[in-house]
Residue frames as qw, qx, qy, qz and C-alpha x, y, z in Angstrom:
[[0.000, 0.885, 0.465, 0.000, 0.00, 0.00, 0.00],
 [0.005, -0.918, 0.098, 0.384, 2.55, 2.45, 0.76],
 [0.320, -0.087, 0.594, 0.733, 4.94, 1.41, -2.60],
 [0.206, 0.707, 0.600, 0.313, 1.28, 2.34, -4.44],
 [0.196, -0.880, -0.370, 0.225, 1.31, 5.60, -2.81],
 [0.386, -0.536, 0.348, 0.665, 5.17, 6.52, -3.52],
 [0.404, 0.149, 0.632, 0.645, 4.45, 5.73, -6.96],
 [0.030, 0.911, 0.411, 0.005, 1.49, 7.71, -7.20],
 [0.226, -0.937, -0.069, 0.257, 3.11, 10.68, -5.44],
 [0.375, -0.468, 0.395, 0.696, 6.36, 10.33, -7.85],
 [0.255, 0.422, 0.715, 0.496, 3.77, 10.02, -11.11],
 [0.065, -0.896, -0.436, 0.056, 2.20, 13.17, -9.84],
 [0.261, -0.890, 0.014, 0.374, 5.10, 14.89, -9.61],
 [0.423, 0.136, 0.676, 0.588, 6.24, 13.78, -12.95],
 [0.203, 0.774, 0.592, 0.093, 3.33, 15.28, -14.09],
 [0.155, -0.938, -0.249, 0.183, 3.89, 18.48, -12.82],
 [0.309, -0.618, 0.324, 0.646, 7.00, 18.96, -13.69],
 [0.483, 0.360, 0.712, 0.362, 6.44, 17.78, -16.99],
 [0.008, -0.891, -0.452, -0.030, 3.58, 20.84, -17.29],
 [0.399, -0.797, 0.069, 0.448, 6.31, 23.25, -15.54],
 [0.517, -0.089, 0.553, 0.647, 8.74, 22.53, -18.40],
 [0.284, 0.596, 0.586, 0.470, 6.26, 22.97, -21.15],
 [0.011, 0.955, 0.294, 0.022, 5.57, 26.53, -19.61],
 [0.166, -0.829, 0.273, 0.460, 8.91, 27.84, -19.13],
 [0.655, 0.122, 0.638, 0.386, 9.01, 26.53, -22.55],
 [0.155, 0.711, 0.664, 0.172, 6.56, 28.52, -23.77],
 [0.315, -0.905, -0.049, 0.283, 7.41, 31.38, -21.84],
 [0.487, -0.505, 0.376, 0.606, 11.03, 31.35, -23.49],
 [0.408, 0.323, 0.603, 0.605, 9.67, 31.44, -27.13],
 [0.093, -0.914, -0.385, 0.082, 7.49, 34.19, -25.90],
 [0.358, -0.886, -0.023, 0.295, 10.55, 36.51, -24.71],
 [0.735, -0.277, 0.268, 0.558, 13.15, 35.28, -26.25],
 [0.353, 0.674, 0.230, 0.607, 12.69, 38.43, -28.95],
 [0.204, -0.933, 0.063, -0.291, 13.02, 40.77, -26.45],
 [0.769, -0.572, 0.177, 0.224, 15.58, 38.83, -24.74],
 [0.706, 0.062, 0.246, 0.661, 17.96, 39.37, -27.52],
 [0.141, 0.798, 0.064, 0.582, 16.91, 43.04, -28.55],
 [0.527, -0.834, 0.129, -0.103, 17.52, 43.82, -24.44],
 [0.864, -0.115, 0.159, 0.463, 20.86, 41.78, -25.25],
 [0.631, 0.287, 0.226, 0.684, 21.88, 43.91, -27.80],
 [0.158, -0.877, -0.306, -0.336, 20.99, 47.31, -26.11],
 [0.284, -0.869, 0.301, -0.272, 22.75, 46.90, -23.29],
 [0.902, -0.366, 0.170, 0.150, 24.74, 43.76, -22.78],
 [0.775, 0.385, 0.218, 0.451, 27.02, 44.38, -26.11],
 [0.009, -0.891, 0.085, -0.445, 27.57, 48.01, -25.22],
 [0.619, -0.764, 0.172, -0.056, 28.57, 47.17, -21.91],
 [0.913, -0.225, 0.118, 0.320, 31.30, 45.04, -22.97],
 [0.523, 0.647, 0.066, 0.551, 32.72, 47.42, -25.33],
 [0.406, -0.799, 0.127, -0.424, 32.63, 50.09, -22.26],
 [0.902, -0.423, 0.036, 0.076, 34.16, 47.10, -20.02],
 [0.892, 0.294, 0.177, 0.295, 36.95, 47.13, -22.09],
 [0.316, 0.675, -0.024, 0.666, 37.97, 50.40, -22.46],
 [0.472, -0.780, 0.305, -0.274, 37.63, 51.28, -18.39],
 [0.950, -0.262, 0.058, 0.158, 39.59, 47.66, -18.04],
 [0.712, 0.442, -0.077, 0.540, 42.52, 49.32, -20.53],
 [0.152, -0.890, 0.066, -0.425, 42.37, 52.59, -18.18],
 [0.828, -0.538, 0.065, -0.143, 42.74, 50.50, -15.45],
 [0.857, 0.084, 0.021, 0.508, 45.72, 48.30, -16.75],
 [0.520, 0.516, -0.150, 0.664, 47.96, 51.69, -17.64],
 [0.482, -0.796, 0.130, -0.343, 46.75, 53.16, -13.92],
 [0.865, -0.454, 0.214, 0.019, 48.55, 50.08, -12.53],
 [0.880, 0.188, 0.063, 0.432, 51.33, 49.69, -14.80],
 [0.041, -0.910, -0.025, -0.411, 51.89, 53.39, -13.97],
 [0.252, -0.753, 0.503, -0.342, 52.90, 53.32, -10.64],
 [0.959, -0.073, 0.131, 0.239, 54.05, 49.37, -10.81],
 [0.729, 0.365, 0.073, 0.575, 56.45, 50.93, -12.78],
 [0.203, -0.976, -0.023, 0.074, 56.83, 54.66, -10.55],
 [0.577, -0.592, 0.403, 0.394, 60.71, 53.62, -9.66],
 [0.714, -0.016, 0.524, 0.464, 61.59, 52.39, -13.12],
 [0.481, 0.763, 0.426, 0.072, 60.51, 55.61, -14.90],
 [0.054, -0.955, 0.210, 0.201, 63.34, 57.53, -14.24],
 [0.184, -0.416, 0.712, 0.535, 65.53, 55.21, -16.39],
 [0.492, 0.361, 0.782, 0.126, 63.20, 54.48, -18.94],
 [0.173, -0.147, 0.266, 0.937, 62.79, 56.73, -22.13],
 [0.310, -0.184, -0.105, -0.927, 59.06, 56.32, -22.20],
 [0.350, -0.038, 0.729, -0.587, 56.94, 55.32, -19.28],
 [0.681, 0.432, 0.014, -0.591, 53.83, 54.38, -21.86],
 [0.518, 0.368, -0.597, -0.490, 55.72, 52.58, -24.39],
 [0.246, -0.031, -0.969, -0.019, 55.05, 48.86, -23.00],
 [0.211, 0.390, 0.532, -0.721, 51.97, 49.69, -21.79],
 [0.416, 0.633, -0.164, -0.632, 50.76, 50.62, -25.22],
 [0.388, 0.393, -0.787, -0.276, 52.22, 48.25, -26.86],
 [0.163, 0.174, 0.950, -0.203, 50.12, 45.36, -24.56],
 [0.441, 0.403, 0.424, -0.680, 47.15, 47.24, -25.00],
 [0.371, 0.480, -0.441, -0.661, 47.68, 47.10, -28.85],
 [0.241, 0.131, -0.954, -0.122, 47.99, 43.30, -29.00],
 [0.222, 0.190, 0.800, -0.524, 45.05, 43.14, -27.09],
 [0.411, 0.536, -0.024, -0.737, 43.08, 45.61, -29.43],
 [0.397, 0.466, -0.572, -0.546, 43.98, 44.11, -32.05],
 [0.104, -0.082, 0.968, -0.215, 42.99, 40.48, -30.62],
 [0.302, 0.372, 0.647, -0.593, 39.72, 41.78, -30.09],
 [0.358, 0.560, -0.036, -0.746, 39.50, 42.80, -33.32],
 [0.232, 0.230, -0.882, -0.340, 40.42, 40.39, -35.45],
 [0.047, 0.181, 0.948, -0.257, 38.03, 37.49, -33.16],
 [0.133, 0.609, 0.528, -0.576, 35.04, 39.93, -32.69],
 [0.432, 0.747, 0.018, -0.505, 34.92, 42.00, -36.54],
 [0.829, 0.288, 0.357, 0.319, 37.53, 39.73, -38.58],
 [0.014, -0.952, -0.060, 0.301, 39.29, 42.86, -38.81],
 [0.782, 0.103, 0.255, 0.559, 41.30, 44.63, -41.64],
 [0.104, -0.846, 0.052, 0.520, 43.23, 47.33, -43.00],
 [0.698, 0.322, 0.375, 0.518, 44.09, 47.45, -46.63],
 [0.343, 0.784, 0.068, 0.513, 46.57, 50.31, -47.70],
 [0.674, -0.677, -0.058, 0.290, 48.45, 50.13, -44.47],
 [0.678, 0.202, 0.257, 0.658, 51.71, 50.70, -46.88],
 [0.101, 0.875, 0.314, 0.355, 50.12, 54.14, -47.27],
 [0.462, -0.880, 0.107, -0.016, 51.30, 55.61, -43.54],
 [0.592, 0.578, -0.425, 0.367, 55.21, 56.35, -44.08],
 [0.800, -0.047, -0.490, 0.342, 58.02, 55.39, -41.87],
 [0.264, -0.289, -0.307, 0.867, 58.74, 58.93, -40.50],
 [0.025, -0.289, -0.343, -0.894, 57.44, 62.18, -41.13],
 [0.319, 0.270, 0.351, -0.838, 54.26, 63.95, -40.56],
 [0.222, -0.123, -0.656, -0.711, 50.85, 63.09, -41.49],
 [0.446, 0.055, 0.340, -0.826, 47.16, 63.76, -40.95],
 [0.183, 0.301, 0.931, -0.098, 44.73, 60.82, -40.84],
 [0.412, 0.009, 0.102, -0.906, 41.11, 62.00, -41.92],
 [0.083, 0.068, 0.994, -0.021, 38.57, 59.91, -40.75],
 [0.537, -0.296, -0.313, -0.726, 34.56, 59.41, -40.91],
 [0.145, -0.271, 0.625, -0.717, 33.65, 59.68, -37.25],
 [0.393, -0.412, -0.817, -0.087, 31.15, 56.22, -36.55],
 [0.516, -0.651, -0.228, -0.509, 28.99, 56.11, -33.30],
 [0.738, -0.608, 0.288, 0.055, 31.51, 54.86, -31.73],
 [0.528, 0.776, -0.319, -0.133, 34.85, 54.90, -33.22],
 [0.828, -0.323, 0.445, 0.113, 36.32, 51.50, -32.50],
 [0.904, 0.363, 0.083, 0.208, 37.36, 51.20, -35.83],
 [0.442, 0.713, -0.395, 0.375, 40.22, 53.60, -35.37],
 [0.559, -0.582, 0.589, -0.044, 41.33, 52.00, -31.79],
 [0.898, 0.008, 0.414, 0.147, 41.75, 48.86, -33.82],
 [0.568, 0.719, -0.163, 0.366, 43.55, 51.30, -36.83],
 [0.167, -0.813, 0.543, -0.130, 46.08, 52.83, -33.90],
 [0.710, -0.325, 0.622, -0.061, 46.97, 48.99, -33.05],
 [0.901, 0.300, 0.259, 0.174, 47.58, 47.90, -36.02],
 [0.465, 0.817, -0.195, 0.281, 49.76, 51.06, -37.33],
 [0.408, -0.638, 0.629, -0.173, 51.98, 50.46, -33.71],
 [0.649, -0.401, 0.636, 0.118, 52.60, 47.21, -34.35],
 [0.714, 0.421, 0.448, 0.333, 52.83, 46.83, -37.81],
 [0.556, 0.638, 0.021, 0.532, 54.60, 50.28, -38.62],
 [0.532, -0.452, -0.339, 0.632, 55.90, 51.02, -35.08],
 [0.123, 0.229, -0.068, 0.963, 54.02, 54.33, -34.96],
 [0.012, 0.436, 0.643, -0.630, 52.00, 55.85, -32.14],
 [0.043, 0.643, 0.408, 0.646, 48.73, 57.51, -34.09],
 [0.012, 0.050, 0.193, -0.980, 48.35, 61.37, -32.31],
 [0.170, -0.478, -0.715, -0.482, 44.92, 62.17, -31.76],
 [0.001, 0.070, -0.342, 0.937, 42.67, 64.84, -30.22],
 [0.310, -0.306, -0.900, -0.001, 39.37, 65.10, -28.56],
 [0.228, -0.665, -0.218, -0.676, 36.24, 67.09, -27.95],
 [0.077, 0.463, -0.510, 0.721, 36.51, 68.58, -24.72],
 [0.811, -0.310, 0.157, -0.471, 33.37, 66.75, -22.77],
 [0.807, 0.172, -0.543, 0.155, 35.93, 63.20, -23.49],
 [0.553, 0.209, -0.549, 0.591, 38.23, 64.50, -20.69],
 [0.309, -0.424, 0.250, -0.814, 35.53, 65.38, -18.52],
 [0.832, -0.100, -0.445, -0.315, 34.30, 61.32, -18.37],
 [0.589, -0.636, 0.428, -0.258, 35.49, 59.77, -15.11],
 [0.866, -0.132, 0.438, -0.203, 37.53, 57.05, -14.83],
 [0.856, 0.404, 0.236, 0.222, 39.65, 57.38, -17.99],
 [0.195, -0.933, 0.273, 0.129, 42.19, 59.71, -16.91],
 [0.836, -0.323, 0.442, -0.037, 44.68, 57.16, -17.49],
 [0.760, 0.275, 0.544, 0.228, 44.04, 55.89, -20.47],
 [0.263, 0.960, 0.074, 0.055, 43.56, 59.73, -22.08],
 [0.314, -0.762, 0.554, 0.121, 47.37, 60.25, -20.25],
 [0.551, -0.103, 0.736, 0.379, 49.26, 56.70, -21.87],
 [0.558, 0.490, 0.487, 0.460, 47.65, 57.78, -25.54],
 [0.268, -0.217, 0.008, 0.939, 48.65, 61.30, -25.05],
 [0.086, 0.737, 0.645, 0.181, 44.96, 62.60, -25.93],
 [0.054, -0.112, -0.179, 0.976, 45.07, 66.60, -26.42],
 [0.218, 0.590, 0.573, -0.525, 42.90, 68.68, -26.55],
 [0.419, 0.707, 0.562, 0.092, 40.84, 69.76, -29.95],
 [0.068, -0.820, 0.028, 0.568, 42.90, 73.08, -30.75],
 [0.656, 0.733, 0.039, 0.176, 44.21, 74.16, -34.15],
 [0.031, 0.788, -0.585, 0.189, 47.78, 75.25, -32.50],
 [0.722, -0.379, 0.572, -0.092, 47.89, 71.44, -30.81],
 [0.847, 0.472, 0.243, 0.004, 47.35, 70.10, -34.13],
 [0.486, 0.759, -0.314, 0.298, 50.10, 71.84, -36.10],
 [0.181, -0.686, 0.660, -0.248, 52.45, 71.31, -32.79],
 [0.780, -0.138, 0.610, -0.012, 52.09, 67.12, -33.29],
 [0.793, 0.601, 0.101, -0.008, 52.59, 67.72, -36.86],
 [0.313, 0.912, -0.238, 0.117, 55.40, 69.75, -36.80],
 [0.482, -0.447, 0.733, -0.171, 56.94, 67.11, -34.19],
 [0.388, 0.383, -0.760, -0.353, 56.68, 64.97, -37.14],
 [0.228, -0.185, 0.937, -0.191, 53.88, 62.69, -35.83],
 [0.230, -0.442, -0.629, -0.597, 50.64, 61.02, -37.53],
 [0.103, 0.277, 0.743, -0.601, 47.51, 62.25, -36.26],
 [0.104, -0.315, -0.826, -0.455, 44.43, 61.47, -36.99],
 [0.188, 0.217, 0.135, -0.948, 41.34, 63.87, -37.10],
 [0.170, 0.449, 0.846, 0.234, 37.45, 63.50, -37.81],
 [0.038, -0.091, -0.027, -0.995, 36.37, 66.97, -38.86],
 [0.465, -0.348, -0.425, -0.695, 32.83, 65.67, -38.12],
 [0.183, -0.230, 0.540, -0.789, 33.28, 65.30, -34.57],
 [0.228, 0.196, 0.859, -0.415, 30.63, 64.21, -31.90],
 [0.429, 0.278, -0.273, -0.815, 28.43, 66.09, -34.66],
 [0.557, 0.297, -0.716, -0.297, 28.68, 62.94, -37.32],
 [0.056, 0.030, -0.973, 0.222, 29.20, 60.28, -34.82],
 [0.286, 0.322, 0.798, -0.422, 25.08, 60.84, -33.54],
 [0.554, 0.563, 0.304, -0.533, 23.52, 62.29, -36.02],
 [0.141, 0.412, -0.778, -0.454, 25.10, 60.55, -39.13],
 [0.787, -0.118, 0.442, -0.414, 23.25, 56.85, -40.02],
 [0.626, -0.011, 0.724, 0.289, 23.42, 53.90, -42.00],
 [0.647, 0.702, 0.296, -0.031, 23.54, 56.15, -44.93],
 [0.607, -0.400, 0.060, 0.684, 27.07, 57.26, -44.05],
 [0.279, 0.877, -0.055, 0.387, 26.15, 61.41, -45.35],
 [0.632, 0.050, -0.195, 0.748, 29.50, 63.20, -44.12],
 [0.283, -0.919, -0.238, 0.134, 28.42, 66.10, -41.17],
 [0.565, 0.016, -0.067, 0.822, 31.31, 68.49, -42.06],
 [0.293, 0.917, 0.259, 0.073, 29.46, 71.63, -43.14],
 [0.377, 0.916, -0.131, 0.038, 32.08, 74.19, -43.54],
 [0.452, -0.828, 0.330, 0.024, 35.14, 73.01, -41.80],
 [0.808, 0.470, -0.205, 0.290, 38.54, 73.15, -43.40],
 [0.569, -0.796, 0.191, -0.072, 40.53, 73.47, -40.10],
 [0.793, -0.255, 0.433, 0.344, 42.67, 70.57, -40.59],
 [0.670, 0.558, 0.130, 0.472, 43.54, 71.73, -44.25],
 [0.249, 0.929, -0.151, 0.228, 44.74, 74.54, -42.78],
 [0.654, -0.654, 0.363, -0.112, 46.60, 73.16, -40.39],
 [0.915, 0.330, 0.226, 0.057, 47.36, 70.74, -42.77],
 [0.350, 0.920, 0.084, 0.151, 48.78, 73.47, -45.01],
 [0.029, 0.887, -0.392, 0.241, 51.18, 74.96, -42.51],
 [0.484, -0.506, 0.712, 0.050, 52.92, 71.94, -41.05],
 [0.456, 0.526, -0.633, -0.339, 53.34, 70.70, -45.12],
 [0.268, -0.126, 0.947, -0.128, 52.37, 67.65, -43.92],
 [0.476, -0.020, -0.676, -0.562, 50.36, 65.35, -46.75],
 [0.506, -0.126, 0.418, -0.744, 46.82, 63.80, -45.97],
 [0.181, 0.017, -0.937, -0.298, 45.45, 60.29, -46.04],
 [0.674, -0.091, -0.102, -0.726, 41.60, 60.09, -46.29],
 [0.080, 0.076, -0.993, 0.037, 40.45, 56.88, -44.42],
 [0.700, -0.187, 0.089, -0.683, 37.03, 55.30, -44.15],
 [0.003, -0.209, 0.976, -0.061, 35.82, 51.99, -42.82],
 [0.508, -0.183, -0.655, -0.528, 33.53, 49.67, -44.15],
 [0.652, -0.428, -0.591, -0.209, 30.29, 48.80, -41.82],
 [0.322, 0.030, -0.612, 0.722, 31.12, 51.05, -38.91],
 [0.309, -0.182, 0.405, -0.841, 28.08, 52.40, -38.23],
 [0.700, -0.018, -0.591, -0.400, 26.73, 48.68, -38.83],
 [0.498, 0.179, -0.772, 0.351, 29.16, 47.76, -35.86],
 [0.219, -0.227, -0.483, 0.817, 27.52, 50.44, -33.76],
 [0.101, -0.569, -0.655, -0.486, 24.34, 52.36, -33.86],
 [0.044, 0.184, 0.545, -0.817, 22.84, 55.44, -32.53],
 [0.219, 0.495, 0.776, -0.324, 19.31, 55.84, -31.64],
 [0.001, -0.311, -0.500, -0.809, 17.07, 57.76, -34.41],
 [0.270, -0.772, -0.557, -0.145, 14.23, 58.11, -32.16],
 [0.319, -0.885, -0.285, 0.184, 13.69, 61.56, -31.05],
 [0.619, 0.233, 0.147, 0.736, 16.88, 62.93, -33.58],
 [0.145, 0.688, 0.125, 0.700, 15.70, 66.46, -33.69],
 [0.444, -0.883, -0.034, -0.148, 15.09, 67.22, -30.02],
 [0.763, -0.525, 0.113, 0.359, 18.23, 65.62, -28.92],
 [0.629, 0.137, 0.086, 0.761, 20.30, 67.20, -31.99],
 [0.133, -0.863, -0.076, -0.482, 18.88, 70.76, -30.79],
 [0.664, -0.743, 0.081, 0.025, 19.99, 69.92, -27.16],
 [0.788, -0.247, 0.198, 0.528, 23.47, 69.09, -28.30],
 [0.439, 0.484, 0.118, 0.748, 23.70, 72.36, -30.73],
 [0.312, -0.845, -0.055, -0.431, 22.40, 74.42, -27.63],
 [0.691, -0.686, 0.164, -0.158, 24.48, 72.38, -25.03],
 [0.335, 0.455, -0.811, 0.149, 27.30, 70.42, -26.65],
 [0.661, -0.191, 0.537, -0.487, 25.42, 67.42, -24.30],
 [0.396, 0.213, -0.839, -0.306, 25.86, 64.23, -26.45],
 [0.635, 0.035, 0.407, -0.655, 22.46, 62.68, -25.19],
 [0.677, 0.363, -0.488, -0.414, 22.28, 60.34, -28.30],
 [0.844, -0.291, 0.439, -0.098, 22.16, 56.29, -27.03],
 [0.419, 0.418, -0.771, -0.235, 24.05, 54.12, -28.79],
 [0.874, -0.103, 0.437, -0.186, 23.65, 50.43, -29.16],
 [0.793, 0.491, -0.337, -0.128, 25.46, 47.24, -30.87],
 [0.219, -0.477, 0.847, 0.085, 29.18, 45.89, -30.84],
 [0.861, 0.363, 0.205, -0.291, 27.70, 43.74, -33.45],
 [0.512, -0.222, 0.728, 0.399, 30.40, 40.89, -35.03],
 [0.668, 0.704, 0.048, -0.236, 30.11, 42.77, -38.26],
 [0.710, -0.037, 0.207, 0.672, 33.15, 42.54, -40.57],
 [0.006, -0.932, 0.052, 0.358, 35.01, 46.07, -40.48],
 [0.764, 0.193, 0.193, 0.585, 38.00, 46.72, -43.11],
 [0.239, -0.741, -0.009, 0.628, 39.64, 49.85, -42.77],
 [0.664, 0.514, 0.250, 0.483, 40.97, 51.82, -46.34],
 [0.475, -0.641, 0.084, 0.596, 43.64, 53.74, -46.06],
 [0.586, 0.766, 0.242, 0.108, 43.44, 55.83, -49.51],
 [0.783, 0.195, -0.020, 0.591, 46.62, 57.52, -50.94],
 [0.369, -0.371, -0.171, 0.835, 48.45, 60.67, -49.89],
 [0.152, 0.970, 0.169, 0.088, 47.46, 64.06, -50.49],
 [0.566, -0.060, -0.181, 0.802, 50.82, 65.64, -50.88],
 [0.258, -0.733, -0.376, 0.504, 51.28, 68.84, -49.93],
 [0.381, 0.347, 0.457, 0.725, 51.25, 71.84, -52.39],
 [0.071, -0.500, -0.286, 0.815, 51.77, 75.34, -50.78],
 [0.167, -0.127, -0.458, -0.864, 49.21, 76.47, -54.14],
 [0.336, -0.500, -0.781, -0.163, 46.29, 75.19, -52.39],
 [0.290, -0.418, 0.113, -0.854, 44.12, 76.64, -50.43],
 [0.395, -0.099, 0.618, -0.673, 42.41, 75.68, -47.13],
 [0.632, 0.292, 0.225, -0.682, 38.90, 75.80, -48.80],
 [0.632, 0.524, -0.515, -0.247, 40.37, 73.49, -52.17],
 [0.274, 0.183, -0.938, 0.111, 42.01, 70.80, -50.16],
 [0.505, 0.022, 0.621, -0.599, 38.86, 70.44, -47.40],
 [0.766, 0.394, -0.191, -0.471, 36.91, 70.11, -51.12],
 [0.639, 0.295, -0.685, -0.189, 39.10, 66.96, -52.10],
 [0.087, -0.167, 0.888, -0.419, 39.72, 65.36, -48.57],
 [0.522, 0.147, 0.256, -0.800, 35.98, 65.34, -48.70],
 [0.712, 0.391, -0.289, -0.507, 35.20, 64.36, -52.28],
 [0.242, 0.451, -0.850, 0.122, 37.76, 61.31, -51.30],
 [0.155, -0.186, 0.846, -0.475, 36.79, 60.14, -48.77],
 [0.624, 0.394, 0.251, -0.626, 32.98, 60.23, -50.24],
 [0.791, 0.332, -0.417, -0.301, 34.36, 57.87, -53.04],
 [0.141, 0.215, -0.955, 0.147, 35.60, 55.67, -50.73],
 [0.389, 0.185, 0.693, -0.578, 32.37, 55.28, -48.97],
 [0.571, 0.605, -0.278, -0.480, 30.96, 54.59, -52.66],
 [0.646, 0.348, -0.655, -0.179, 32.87, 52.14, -53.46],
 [0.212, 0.302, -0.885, 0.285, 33.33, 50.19, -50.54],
 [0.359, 0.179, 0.623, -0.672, 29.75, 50.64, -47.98],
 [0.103, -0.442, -0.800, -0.393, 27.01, 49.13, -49.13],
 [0.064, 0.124, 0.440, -0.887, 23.54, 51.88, -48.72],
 [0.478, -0.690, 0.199, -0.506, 21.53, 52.11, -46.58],
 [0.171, 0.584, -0.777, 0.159, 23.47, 49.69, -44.32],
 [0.805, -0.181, -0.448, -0.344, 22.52, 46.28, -43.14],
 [0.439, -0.581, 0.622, -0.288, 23.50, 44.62, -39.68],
 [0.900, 0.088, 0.414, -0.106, 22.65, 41.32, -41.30],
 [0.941, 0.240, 0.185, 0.149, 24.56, 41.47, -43.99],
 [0.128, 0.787, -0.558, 0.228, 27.54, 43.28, -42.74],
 [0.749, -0.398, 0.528, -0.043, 27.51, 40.34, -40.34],
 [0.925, 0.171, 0.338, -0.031, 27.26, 38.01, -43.22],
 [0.571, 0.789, -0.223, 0.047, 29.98, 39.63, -45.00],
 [0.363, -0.527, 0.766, 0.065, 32.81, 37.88, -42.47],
 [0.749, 0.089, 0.656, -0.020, 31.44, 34.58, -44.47],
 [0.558, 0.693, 0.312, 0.334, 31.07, 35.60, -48.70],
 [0.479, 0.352, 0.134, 0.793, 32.59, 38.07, -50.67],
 [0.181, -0.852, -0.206, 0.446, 32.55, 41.62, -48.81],
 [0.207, 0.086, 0.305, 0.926, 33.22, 43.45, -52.09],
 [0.313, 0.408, 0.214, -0.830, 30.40, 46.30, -51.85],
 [0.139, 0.411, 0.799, 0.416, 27.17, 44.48, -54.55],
 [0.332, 0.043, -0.036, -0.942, 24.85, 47.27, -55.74]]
């Protein structure tokens, strides 16, 4: 009588679980759209973000690990930098299949001025600085709108990549010190309010040509394929928030992604320098350049699916 009873009371609870299953079956086919759009909102962001406070960290500690040895060392940074790169460039390769074609472009010495098109997040040129350090043992220069160095928590990192500040005298003084640096004349501007049609937010600004100009230092236009595929900012509510940021300089715009798209960098040919030009004449070609690279290379309006799919088939640009 009581083996009838156990069995009962373990066939009943067969049952039930049985039932239980089927509902948190059910329950998972239900959510599981939202469970991946709530992935990609805020888990993929986060990691990117992880990453970059984790690199801060590392050069905070390697800082004063190293306090004693800096006073015979000729630059406190340079192994520091040089881990971070191998890291970057880890991530990049694993996570976008990253490339760079026209690396050959960036000479051995000398001055020169990067121009980029300024994603939503501009990973593709952390993964360009790591590749041009260890593959053409040079450090890319690079400035930065003035709310960057106001972000906790990245003091660090801003201090081991020698981040200046955004000035037209800083510029010409990293040129004229014969180093590359790389500029996006479309600024926090482009980065939110650009989209997967990749228009170029310059309106009038031919700063860097001039700047160019006087430190005779020749320009390589660079764009990368499926960066704002990799990354995404929010379209909803574009006009209020791009009023608040032309009234406040407040970058308010969400972003969302770190999507395993496949990125390739192009590194288009020099602009030499050619004291006949003008300011206004070279901005016009750096431009017009850079717009036929994005032509020939981005598929538009951009796809998150089939930048993904382009790590797998042919990722020449199909009209």
């Amino acid at each position: 009588m009581v083996f009838k009873q156990i069995i009962s009371y373990l066939l009943s609870l067969l049952e039930r679980s049985n039932l239980d299953l089927i509902y948190l079956a059910w329950l998972w086919t239900l959510f599981k759209p939202l469970c991946i759009l709530l992935l990609s909102l805020f888990l993929l962001p986060a990691v990117i973000l992880i990453f970059m406070y984790g690199s801060s960290l590392f050069c905070l500690i390697y800082k004063h690990w190293n306090n004693l040895k800096a006073a015979y060392s000729e630059d406190l940074w340079y192994g520091a930098i040089k881990t971070l790169a191998v890291f970057w460039e880890l991530q990049a390769t694993i996570w976008h299949g990253y490339e760079v074609e026209g690396l050959e472009n960036i000479p051995s010495t000398g001055p020169v001025l990067i121009i980029f098109y300024h994603g939503a997040l501009p990973i593709d040129f952390y993964y360009l600085f790591a590749k041009i350090w260890l593959y053409r043992n040079r450090r890319i220069r690079v400035v930065a709108d003035k709310f960057v160095f106001k972000i906790p928590g990245l003091g660090a990192l801003l201090e081991a990549l020698q981040i200046q500040p955004s000035t037209s005298s800083m510029c010409k003084l990293m040129l004229e010190e014969g180093h590359v640096l790389a500029i996006a004349p479309g600024g926090v501007r482009e980065a939110l309010f650009s989209d997967h049609n990749y228009q170029l937010i310059w309106k009038e600004r031919k700063g860097f040509a001039k700047v160019a100009i006087e430190a005779k230092a020749p320009i390589i236009p660079m764009f990368t394929k499926n960066c704002r595929e990799a990354v995404r900012a929010m379209t909803f509510g574009r006009r209020v928030l791009s009023y608040i940021y032309e009234k406040t300089r407040l970058p308010l715009v969400p972003i969302y992604g770190i999507f395993p798209v496949k990125m390739i960098t192009y590194l288009g040919q020099p602009i030499p320098y050619d004291p006949d030009v003008t300011p206004e004449m070279l901005a016009h070609r750096v431009k017009t350049e850079i717009e036929k690279m994005i032509d020939t290379h981005q598929r538009r309006p951009g796809s998150i699916t089939r930048a993904f799919l382009d790590r797998f088939i042919d990722s020449s640009k199909k009209n």
